[in-house]
C-alpha positions in Angstrom: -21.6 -10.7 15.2 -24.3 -9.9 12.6 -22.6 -7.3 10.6 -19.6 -9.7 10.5 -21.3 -12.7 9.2 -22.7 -10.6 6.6 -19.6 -9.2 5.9 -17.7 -12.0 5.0 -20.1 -14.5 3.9 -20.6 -12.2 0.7 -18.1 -12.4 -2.5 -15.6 -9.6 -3.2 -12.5 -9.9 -4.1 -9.8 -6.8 -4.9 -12.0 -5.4 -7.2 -14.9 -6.6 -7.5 -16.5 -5.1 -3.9 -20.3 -4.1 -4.8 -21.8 -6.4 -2.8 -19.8 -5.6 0.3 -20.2 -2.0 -1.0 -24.2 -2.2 -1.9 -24.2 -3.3 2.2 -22.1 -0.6 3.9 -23.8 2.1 1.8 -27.5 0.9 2.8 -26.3 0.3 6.4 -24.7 4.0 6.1 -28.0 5.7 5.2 -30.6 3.6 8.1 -27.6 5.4 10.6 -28.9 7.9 12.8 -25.5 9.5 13.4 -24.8 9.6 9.4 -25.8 12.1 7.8 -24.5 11.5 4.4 -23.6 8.7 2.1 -21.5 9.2 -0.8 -20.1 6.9 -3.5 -17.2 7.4 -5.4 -15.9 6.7 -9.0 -13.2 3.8 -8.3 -16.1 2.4 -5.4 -15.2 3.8 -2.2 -18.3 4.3 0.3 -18.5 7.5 2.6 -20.9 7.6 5.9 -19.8 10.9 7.0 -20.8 12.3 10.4 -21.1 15.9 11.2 -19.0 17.0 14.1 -18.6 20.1 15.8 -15.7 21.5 13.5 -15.2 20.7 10.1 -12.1 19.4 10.9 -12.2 15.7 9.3 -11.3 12.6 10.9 -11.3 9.8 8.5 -11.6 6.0 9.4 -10.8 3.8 7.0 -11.4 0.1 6.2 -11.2 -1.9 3.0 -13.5 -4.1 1.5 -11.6 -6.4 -0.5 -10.6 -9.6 0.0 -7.9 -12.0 -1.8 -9.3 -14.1 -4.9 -8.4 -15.3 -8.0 -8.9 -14.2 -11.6 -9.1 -16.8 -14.9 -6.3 -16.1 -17.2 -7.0 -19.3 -18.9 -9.7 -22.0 -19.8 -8.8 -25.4 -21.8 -11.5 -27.0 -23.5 -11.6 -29.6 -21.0 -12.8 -26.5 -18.5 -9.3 -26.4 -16.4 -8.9 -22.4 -15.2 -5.8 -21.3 -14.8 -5.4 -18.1 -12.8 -4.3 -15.1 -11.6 -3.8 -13.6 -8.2 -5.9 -10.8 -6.8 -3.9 -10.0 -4.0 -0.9 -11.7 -1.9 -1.3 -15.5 -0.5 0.7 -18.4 0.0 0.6 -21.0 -2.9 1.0 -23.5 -0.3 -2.1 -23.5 0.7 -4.2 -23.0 -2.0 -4.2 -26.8 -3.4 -7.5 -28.9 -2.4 -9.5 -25.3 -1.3 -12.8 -24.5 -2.5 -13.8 -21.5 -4.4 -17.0 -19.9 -5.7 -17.5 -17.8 -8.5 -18.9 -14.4 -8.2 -21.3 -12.9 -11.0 -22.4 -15.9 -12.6 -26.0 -17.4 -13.9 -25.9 -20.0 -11.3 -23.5 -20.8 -8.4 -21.0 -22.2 -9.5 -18.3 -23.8 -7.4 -15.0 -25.5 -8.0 -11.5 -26.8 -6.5 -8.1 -25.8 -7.3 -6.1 -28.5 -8.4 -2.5 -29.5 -8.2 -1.3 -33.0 -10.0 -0.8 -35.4 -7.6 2.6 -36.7 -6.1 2.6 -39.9 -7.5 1.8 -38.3 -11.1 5.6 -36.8 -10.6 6.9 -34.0 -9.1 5.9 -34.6 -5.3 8.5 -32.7 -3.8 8.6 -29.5 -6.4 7.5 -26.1 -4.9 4.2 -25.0 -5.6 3.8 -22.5 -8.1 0.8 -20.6 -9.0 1.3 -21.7 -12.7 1.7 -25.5 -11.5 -2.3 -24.7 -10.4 -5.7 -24.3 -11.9 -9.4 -24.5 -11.0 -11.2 -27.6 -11.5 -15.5 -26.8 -11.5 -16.2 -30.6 -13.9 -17.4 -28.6 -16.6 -16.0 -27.9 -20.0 -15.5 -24.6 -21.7 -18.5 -24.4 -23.8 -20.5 -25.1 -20.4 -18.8 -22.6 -18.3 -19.3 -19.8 -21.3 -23.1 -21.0 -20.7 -22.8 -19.9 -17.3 -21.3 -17.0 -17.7 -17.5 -17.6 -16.6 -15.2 -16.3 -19.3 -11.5 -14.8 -18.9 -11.6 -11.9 -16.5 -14.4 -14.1 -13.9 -13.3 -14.1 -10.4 -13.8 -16.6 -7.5 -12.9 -16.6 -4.0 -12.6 -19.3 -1.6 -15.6 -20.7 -0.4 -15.8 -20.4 2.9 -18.4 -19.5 5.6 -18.3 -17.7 8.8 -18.0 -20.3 11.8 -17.0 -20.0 15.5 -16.1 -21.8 18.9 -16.7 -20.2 22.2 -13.9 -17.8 22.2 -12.9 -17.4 18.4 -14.2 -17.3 15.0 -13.6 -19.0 11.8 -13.8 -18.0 8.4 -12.3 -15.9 4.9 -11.8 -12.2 4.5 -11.7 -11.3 8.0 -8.7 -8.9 6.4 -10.7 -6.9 6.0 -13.9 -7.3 6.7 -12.7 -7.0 10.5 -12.7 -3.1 9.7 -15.8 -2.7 7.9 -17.5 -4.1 10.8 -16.0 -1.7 12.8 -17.6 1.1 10.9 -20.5 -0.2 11.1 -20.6 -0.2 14.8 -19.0 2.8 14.9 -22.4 4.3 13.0 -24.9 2.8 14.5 -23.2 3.4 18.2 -21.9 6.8 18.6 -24.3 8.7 20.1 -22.4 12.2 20.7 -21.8 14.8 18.0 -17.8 14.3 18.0 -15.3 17.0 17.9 -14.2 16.3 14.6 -16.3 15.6 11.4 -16.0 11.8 11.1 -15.6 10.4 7.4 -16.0 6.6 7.2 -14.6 5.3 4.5 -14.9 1.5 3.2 -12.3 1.6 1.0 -11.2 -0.5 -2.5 -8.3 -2.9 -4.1 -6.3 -1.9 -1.0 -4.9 -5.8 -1.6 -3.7 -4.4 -5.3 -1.8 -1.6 -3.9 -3.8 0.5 -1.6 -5.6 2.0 -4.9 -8.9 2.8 -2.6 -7.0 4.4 0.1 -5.5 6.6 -2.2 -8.4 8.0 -3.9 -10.0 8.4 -0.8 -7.2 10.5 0.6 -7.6 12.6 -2.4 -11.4 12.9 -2.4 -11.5 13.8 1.3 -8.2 15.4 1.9 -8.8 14.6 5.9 -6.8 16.4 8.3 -5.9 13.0 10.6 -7.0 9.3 10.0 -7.4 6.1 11.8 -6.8 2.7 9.9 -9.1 -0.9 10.9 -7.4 -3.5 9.6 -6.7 -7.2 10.0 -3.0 -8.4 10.8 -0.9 -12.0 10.6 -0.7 -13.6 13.8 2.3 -15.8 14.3 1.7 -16.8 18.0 1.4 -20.6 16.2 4.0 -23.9 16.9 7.4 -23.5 14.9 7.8 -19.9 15.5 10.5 -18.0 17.0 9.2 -15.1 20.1 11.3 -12.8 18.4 9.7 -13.5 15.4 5.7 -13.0 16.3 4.5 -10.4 14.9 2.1 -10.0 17.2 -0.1 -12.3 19.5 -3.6 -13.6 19.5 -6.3 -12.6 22.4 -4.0 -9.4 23.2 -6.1 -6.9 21.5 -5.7 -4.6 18.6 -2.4 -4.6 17.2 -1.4 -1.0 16.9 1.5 -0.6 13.7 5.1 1.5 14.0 6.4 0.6 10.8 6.1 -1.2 8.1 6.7 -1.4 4.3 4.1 1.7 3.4 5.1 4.0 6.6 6.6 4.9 9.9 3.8 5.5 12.0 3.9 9.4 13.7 4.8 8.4 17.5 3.0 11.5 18.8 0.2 10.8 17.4 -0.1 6.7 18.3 1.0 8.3 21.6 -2.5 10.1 21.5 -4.3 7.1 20.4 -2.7 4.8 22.9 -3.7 7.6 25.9 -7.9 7.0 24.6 -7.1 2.9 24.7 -5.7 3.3 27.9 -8.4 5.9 29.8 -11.1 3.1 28.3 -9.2 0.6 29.1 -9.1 -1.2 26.3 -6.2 -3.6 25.9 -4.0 -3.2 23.1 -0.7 -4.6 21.7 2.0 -3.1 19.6 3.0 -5.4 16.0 6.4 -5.9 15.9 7.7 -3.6 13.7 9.3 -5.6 10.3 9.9 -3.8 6.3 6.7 -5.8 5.3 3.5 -5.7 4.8 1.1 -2.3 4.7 -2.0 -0.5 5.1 -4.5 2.2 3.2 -2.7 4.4 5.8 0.8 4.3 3.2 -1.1 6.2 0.5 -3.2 8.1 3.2 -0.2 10.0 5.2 1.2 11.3 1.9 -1.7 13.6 1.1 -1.4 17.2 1.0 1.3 18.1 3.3 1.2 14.7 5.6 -1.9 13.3 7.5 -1.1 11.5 10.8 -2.3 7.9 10.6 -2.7 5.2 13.4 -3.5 1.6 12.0 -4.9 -0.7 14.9 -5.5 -4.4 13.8 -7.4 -7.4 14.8 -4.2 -10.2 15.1 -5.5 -13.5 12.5 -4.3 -16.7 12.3 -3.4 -18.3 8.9 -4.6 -15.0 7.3 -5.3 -14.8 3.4 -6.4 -18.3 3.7 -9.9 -19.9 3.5 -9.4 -20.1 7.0 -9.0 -18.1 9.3 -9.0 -17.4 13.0 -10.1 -14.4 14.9 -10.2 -13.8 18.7 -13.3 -12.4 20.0 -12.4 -10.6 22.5 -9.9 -8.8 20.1 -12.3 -8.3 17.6 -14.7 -7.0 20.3 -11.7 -4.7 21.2 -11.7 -3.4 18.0 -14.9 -2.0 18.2 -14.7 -0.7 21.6 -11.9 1.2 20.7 -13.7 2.5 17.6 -16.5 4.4 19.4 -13.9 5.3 21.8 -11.2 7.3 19.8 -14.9 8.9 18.0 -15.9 10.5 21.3 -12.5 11.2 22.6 -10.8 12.7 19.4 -10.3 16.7 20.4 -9.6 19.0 18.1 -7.4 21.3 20.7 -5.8 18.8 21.7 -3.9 17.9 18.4 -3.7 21.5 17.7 -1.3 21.9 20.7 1.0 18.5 19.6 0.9 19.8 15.9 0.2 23.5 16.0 -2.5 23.2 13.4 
């Protein structure tokens, strides 16, 4: 619970990640089972763990979250923006945001003219919006917001008895994961384990791909944060996948066709731990680090597993606990039970 409310009470949109970055590379380097921390040029973070073959196993999570970038500023101090990342303009009317890198806080709202001004039945469109802070231009260049400053939406961690409540948890779920993965694993693991807290995965899976290239792993396992659609108004056949069931493991989607034998072998560790787990219905939508990952070199197995979120890529969302406990369960697990003969005799290598 503390790594998370770190996590996703800091500021880092797609990016923009050195906060969330600065954390998981300090947290990294006080791990016992990490022996080394490396950075990369685009802003990847590395907490590699030395196994028993130098066959790597890389675990990947991204830092980013959704935010917004000014693309405009009228005297008056009205922002117009851009999108970092995918939402629904629906919501974003009336929500909060704080800027990030700026001489003081500095928050504002995002405004949308009101119905009776005209127009009360038009779609929202992002152009139709624009952040409101009450200062002018000449007083926002004073505290350092400019074209090119970012916000996010200003929200902090909460939580009822089984669930909690908050921004980011896509995916800030997964970098929580790592964390616990580093400070819990206690037994030297078959394969060499490379972390990886990854960059602007929600601009195209940009960190996931350098990472692919930079560690060239030989398998990989994806933590992510999923939509949940379990909510009033929706069809059964049209959930992708349900809330409290545990990790949400992927088949297909937009970026790849998951290998079978390989969530097969993944499924087997969930099961022998028993851990619950869920599959996400399969749709052409949607993807993961794992779409740049499984293209490197001649193909690297991937297996995303994903904490199911209500109203995702929204200022608020909802996360099980138990799935999110789940999660990290199933982290440590696949570490310790990851054998290297064992995929040698499903893929011959």
């Amino acid at each position: 619970m503390k790594d998370l409310k770190k996590l996703v009470n800091l500021t880092g949109p797609a990016g923009f990640e050195n906060e969330i970055a600065d954390l998981m590379f300090e947290r990294f380097k006080k791990s016992k089972a990490v022996k080394e921390v490396k950075k990369d040029r685009i802003g990847n973070v590395y907490g590699i763990i030395p196994g028993k073959t130098q066959n790597k196993l890389m675990i990947a999570a991204h830092m980013d979250e959704v935010g917004f970038i000014v693309s405009y500023i009228s005297d008056k101090g009205f922002m117009r923006f851009a999108p970092l990342g995918g939402y629904d303009k629906k919501i974003l009317p009336n929500s909060k945001v704080v800027f990030k890198d700026t001489k003081k806080t500095v928050k504002g709202v995002i405004g949308l003219n009101p119905p009776h001004a005209g127009g009360g039945d038009k779609v929202v469109d992002i152009k139709d919006l624009f952040i409101d802070t009450g200062y002018d231009k000449k007083e926002l260049e004073k505290l350092g917001i400019k074209l090119g400053s970012v916000a996010v939406f200003d929200t902090t961690l909460d939580e009822n008895d089984n669930v909690f409540i908050g921004k980011g948890f896509d995916d800030r779920v997964g970098c929580s994961v790592l964390l616990h993965i580093a400070d819990n694993l206690k037994v030297k693991p078959d394969f060499t384990i490379v972390l990886a807290a990854t960059v602007q995965e929600e601009l195209g899976l940009r960190g996931g791909e350098v990472a692919a290239k930079t560690i060239r792993p030989d398998y990989a396992l994806i933590f992510e944060g999923t939509y949940s659609m379990d909510t009033p108004g929706n069809r059964p056949d049209d959930c992708t996948s349900y809330f409290g069931q545990g990790p949400a493991f992927t088949l297909f989607d937009r970026t790849m066709a998951a290998d079978r034998k390989y969530v097969d072998y993944v499924e087997k560790i969930a099961k022998k731990e028993k851990i619950k787990y869920q599959y996400k219905q399969p749709r052409n939508a949607g993807g993961t680090d794992a779409g740049k990952i499984h293209l490197m070199d001649n193909g690297v197995p991937c297996c995303v597993m994903a904490a199911p979120c209500r109203y995702i890529h929204s200022a608020y969302t909802l996360m099980h606990k138990d799935d999110y406990n789940a999660m990290k369960k199933l982290g440590v697990a696949l570490c310790k039970n990851f054998k290297y003969n064992d995929l040698k005799k499903i893929y011959g290598f």
